[in-house]
ZADO-1210 file (C-alpha; in nm, 4 decimals, padded with zeros to 6 digits):
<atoms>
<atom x="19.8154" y="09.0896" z="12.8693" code="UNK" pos="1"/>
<atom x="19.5647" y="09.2044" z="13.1424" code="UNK" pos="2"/>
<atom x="19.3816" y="09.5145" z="13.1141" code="UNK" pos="3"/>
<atom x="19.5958" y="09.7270" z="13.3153" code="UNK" pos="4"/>
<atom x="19.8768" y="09.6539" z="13.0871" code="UNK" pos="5"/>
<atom x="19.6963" y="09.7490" z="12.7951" code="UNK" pos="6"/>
<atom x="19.5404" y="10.0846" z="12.8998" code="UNK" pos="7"/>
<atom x="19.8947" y="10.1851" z="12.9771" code="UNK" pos="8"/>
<atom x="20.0618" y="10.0778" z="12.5993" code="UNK" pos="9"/>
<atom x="19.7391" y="10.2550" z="12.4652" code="UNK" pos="10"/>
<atom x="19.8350" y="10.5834" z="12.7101" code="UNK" pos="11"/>
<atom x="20.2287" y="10.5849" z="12.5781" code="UNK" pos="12"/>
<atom x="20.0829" y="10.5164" z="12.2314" code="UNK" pos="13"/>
<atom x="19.8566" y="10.8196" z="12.2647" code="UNK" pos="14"/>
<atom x="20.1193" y="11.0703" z="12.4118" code="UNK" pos="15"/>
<atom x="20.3551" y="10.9234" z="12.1410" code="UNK" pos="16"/>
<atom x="20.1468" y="11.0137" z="11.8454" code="UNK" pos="17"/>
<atom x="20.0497" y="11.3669" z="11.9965" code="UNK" pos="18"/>
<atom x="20.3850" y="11.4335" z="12.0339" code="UNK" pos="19"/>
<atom x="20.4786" y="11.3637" z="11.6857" code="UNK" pos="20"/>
<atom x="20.1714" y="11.5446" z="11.5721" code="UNK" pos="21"/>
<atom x="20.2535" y="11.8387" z="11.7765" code="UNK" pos="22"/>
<atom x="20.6383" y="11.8346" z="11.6888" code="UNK" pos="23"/>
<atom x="20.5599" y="11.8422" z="11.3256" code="UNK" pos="24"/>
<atom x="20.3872" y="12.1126" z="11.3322" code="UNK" pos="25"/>
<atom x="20.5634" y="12.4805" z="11.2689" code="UNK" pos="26"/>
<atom x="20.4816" y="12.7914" z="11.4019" code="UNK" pos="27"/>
<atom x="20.5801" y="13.1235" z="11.3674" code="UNK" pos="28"/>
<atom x="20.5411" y="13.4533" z="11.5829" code="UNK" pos="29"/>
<atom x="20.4965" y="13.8315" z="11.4493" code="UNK" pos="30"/>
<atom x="20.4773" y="14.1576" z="11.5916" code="UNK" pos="31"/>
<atom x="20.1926" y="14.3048" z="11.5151" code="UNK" pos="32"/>
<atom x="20.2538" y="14.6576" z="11.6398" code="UNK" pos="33"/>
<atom x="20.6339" y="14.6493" z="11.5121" code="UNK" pos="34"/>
<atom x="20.4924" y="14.6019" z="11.1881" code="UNK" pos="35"/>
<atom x="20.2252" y="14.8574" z="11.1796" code="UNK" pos="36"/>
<atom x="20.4656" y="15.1175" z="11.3281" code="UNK" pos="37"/>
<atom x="20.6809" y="15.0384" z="11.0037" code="UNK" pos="38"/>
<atom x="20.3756" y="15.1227" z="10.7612" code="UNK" pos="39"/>
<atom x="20.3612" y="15.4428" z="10.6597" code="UNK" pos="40"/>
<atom x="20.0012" y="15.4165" z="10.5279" code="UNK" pos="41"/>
<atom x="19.9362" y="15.2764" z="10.8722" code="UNK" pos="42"/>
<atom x="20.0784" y="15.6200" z="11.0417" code="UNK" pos="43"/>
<atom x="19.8701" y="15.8387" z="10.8103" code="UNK" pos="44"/>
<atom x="19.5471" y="15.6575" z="10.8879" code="UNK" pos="45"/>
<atom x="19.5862" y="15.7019" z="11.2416" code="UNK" pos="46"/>
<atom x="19.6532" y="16.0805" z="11.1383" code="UNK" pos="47"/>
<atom x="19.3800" y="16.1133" z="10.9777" code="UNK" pos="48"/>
<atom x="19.1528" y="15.9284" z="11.2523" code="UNK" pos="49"/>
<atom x="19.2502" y="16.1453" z="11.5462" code="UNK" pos="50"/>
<atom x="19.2388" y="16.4757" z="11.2921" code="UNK" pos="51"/>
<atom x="18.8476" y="16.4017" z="11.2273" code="UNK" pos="52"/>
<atom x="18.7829" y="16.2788" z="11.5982" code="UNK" pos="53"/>
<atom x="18.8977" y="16.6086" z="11.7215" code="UNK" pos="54"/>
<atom x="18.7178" y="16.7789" z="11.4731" code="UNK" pos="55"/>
<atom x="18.3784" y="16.5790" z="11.5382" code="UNK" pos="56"/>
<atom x="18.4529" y="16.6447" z="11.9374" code="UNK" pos="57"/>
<atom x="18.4656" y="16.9896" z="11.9120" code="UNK" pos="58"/>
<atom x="18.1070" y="16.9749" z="11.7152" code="UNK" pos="59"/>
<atom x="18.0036" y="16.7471" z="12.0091" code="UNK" pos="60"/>
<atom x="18.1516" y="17.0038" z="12.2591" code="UNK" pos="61"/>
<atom x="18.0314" y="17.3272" z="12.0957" code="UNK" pos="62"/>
<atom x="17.6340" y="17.1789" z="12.1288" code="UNK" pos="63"/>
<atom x="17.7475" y="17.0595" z="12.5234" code="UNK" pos="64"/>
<atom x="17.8996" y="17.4134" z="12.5717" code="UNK" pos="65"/>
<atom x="17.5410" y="17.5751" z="12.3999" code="UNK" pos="66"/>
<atom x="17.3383" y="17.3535" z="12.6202" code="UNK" pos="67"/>
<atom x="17.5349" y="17.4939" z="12.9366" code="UNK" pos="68"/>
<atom x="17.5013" y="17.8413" z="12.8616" code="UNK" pos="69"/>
<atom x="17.1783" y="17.8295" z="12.7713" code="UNK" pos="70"/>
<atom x="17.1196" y="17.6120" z="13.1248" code="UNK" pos="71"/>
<atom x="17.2781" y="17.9189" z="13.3376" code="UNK" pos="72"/>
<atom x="17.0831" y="18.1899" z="13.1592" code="UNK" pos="73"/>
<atom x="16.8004" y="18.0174" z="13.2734" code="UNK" pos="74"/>
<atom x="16.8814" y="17.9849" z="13.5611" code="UNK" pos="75"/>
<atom x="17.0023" y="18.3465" z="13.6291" code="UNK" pos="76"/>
<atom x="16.6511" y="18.4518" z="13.5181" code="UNK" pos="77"/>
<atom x="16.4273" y="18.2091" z="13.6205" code="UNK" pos="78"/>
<atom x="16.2475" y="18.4224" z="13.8842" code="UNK" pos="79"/>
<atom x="16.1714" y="18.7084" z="13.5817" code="UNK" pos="80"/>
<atom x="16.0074" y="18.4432" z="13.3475" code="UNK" pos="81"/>
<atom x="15.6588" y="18.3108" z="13.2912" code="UNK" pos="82"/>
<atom x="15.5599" y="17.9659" z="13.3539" code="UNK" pos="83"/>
<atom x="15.5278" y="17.9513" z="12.9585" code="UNK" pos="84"/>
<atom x="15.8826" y="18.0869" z="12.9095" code="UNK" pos="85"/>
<atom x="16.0043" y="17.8670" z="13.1732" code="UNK" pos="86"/>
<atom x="15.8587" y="17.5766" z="12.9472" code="UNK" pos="87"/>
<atom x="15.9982" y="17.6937" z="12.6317" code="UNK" pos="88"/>
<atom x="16.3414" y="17.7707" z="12.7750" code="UNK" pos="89"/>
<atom x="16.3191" y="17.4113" z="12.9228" code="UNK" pos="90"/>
<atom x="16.2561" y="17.2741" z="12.6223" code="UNK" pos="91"/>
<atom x="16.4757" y="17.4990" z="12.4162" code="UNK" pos="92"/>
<atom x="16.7731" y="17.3353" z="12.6825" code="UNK" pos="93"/>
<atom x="16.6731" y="16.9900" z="12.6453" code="UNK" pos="94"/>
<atom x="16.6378" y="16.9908" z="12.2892" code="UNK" pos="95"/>
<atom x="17.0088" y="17.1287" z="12.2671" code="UNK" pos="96"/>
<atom x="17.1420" y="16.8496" z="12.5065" code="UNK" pos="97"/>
<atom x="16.9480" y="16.5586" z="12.2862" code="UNK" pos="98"/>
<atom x="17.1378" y="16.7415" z="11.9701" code="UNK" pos="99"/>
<atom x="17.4463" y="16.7136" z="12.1420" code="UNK" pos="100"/>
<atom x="17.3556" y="16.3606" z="12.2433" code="UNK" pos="101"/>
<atom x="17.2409" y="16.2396" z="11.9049" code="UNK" pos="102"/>
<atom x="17.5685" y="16.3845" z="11.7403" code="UNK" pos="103"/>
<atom x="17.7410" y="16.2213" z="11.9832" code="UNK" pos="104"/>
<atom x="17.6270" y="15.8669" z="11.8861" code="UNK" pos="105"/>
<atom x="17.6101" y="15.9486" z="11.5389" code="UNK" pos="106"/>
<atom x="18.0191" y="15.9972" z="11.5153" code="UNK" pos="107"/>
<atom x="18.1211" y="15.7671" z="11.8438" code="UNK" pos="108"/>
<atom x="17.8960" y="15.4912" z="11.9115" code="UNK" pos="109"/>
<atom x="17.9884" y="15.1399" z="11.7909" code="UNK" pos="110"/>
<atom x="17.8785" y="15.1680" z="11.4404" code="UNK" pos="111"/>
<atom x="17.9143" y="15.5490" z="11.3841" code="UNK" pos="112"/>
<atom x="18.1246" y="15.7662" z="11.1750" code="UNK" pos="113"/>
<atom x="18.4376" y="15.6951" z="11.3413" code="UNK" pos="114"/>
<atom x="18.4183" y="15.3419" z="11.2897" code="UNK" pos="115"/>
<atom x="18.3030" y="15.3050" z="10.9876" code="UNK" pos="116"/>
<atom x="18.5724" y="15.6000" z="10.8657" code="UNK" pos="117"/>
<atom x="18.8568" y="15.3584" z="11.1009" code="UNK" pos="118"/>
<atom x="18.7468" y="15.0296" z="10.9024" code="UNK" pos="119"/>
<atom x="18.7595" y="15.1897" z="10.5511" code="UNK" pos="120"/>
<atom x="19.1313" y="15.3039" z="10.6421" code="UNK" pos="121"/>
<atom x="19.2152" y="15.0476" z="10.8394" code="UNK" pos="122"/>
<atom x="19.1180" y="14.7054" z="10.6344" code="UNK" pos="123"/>
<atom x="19.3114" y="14.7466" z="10.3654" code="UNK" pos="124"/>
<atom x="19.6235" y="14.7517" z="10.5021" code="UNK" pos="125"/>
<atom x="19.5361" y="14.4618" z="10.7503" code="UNK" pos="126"/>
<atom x="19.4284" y="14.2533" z="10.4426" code="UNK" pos="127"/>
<atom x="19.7108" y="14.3180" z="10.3235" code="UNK" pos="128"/>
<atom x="19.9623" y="14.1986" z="10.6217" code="UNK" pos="129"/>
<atom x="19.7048" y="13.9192" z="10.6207" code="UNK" pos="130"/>
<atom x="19.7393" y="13.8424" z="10.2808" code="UNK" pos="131"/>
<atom x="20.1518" y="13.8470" z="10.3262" code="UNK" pos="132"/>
<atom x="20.1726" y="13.6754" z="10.6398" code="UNK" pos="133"/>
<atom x="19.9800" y="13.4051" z="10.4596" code="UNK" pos="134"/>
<atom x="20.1950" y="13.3578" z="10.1786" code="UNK" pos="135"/>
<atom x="20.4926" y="13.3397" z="10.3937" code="UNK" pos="136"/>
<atom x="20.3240" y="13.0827" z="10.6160" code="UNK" pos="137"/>
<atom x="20.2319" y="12.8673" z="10.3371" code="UNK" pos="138"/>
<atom x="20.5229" y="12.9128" z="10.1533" code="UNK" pos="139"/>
<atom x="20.7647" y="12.8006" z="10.5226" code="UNK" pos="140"/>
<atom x="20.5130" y="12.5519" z="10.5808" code="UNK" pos="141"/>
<atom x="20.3790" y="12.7245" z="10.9370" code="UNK" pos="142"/>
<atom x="20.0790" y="12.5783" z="11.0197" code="UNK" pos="143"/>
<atom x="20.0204" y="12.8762" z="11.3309" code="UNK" pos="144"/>
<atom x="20.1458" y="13.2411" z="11.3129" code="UNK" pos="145"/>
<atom x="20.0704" y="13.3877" z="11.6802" code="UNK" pos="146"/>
<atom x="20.0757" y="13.7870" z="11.7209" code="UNK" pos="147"/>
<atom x="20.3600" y="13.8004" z="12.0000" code="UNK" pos="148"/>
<atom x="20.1840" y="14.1946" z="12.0631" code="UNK" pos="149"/>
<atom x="19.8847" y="14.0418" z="12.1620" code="UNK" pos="150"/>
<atom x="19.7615" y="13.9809" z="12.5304" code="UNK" pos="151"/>
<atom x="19.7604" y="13.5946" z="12.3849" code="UNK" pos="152"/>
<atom x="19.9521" y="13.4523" z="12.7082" code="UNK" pos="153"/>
<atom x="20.2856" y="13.4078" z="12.4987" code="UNK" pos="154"/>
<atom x="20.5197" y="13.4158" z="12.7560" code="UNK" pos="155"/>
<atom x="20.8494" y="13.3408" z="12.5764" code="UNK" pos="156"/>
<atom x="20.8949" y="13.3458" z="12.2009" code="UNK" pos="157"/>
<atom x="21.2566" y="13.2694" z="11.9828" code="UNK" pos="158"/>
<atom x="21.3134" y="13.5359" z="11.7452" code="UNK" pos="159"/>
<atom x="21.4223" y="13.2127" z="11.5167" code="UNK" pos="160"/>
<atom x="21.0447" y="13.2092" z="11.4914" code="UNK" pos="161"/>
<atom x="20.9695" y="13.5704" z="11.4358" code="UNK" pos="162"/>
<atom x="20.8708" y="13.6162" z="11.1038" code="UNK" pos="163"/>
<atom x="20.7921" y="14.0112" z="11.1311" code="UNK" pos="164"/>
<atom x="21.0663" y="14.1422" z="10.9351" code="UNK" pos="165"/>
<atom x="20.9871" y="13.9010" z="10.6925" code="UNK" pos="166"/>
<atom x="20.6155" y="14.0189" z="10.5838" code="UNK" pos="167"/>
<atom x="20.7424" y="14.4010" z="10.6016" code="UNK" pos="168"/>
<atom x="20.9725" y="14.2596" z="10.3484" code="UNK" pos="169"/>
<atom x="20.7024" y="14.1156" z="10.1582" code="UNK" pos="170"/>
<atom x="20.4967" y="14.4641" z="10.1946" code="UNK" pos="171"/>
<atom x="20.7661" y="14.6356" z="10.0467" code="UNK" pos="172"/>
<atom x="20.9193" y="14.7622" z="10.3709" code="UNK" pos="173"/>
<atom x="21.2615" y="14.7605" z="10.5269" code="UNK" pos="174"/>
</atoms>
């Protein structure tokens, strides 16, 4: 056989056996936001997420809304005031708009309140859809669950291989 020859057998061979490999494998898909809209818990956490965000704005807002009023009185009076109450009303202004600032990234910056509030809600139940979608996997022998609700490039997906249902069933769900 000449070399040719055999880099070609060797090329079938390879496409062969990654064909096999990849036609053994199983898959499923799940929705992730179909499921989540069919948790209840899930529904209050959110609740209770956007209830304290609003509250924790309006603290933020309040301190923005001080800062501006105390901004126009000085302005509307600047001509009246000494260059020493000029100073402290400066200051008095920026210290507001730091307060405002610093509350600001206490509640909404990547590892504030909010987050940390979103993660202790929020984990447990994912754990827990985790933990199903797992068991259901190992038990049908899928070797890859994809979330179909993700921006993962899925572009057509059976519902033969949708397996959504299937862990709200094992939640405890219809």
């Amino acid at each position: 056989m000449n070399r040719k020859m055999k880099s070609v057998i060797i090329a079938v061979a390879a496409l062969f056996a990654c064909t096999a490999t990849a036609s053994a494998q199983k898959y499923a898909l799940m929705d992730m936001e179909y499921i989540l809209k069919n948790i209840p818990a899930y529904e209050r956490a959110n609740e209770q997420l956007e209830q304290v965000s609003k509250k924790w704005e309006a603290e933020v807002e309040a301190l923005n809304t001080e800062a501006q009023t105390m901004y126009k009185n000085y302005q509307n009076e600047v001509v009246f005031l000494s260059q020493e109450q000029k100073r402290d009303r400066q200051e008095a202004i920026m210290k507001k708009e730091k307060q405002a600032a610093e509350l600001k990234q206490k509640y909404f910056s990547p590892e504030g309140e909010l987050y940390k509030k979103r993660e202790a809600l929020m984990n447990p139940i994912q754990d827990e859809i985790y933990n199903a979608v797992k068991e259901i996997a190992e038990y049908r022998g899928f070797s890859l669950v994809i979330d179909r609700s993700s921006n993962s490039g899925i572009i057509y997906g059976s519902t033969k291989v949708d397996i959504s249902n299937e862990v709200l069933q094992k939640l405890g769900y219809q």
